[in-house]
N, C-alpha and C positions, 0 to 999 in steps of 0.2 A: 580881728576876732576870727576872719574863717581861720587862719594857721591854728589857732588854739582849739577848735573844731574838729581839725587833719589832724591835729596832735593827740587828743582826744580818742581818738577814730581808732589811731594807732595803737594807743595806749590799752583800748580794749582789743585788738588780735593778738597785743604780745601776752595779757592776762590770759586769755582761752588758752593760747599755746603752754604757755608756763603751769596754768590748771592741770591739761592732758598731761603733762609731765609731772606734776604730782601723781595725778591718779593709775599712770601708766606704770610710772620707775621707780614713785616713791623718792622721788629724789631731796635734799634737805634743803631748811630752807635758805642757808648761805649760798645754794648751787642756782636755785630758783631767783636769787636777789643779785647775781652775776648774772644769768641769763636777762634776765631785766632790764639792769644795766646797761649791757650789751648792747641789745634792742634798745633799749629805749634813747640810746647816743645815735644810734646809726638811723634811726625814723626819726628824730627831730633835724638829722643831718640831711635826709632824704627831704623833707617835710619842704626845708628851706630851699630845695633846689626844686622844688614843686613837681614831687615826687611823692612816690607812698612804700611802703614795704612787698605790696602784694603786687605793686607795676616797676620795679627794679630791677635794672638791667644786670648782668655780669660788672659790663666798665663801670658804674655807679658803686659798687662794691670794690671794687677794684680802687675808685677815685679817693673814698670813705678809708678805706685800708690804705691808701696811700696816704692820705691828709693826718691820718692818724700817727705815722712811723715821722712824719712830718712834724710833730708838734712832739716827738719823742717820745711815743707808746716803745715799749720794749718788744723785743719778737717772742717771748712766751706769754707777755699780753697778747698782742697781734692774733697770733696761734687761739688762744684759748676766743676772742672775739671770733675768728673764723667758723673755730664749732660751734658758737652760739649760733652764725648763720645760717651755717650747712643743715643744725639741727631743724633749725626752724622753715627754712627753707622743702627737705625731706618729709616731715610735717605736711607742709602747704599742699605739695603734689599730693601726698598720700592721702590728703582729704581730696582733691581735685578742686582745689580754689586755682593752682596755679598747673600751668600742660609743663613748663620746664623748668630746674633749678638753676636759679643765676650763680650759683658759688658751686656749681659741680666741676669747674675746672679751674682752681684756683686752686694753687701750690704753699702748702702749710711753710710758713715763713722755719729756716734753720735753727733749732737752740740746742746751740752746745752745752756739753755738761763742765762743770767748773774742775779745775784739775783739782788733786787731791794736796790736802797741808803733808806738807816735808816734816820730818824730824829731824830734830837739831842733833848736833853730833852727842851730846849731854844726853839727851832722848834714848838717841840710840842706845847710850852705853846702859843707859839705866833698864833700860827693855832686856839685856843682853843678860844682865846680871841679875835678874830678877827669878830665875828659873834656881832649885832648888838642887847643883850638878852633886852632890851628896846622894842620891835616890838614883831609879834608874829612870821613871816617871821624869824627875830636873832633867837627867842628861839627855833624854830627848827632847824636851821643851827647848832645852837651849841648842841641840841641833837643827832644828828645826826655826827655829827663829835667826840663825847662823845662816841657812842656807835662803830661807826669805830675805834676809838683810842683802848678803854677797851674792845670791843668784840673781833680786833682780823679781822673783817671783810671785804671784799674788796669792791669794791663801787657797782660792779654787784650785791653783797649778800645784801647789804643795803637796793636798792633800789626795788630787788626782796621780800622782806621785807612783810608779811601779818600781817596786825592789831593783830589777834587773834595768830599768833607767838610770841609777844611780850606778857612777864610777865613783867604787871607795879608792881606786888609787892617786 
């Protein structure tokens, strides 16, 4: 019964925290119920190593984060648990419950972005021919989509584009 006590204990500093952040940022309540989460994983995690939120070292967050990528949290999970700490942690000093934050040097886990879907040769040709080369308005859609295709170009490059960049020969 004391762990459920500790837990307990716990459970009401992450509520205070997550109140100020209603009442600070307004924040919603799917952000508040992720910040919760959060907390509320890593202080039963703590709890069990007979630990608390507000006496947590760096390495203990570090172990937590590690134990986590361990059981196959993804690293924009990972990421998004970190700022729940950092938040909370910033927080803590800023009230002056705690003189240092454990997660101020702790390196946001990498998330790359997913490359982008290809178009199929079909795709392409149908994109190509969809420009109206009757008009003058078509025959630049389809230059234009001619030269994104064969350049290589993305639509910011295209449209950043100067007259005198282009060799019509």
């Amino acid at each position: 019964m004391p762990n459920q006590n500790r837990i307990d204990a716990e459970q009401q500093t992450i509520e205070r925290f997550t109140d100020v952040l209603w009442m600070e940022r307004g924040l919603s309540d799917n952000t508040l119920a992720a910040y919760r989460n959060d907390l509320g994983g890593l202080a039963g995690w703590l709890v069990g190593k007979n630990r608390g939120l507000l006496t947590a070292t760096r390495e203990d967050l570090l172990a937590y984060l590690s134990q986590r990528v361990a059981d196959g949290a993804r690293p924009r999970t990972t990421a998004r648990l970190l700022s729940s700490m950092r938040r909370f942690y910033r927080y803590q000093v800023r009230e002056g419950r705690l003189h240092d934050d454990p997660s101020l040097r702790i390196d946001t886990p990498r998330i790359g972005r997913p490359l982008p879907d290809s178009l199929s040769e079909a795709e392409v040709e149908k994109l190509l021919a969809a420009p109206d080369t009757s008009t003058s308005i078509g025959l630049r859609d389809r230059a234009m989509l001619e030269l994104l295709y064969a350049g290589g170009l993305r639509v910011s490059e295209l449209v950043g584009l100067a007259h005198e960049q282009v060799n019509l020969t």
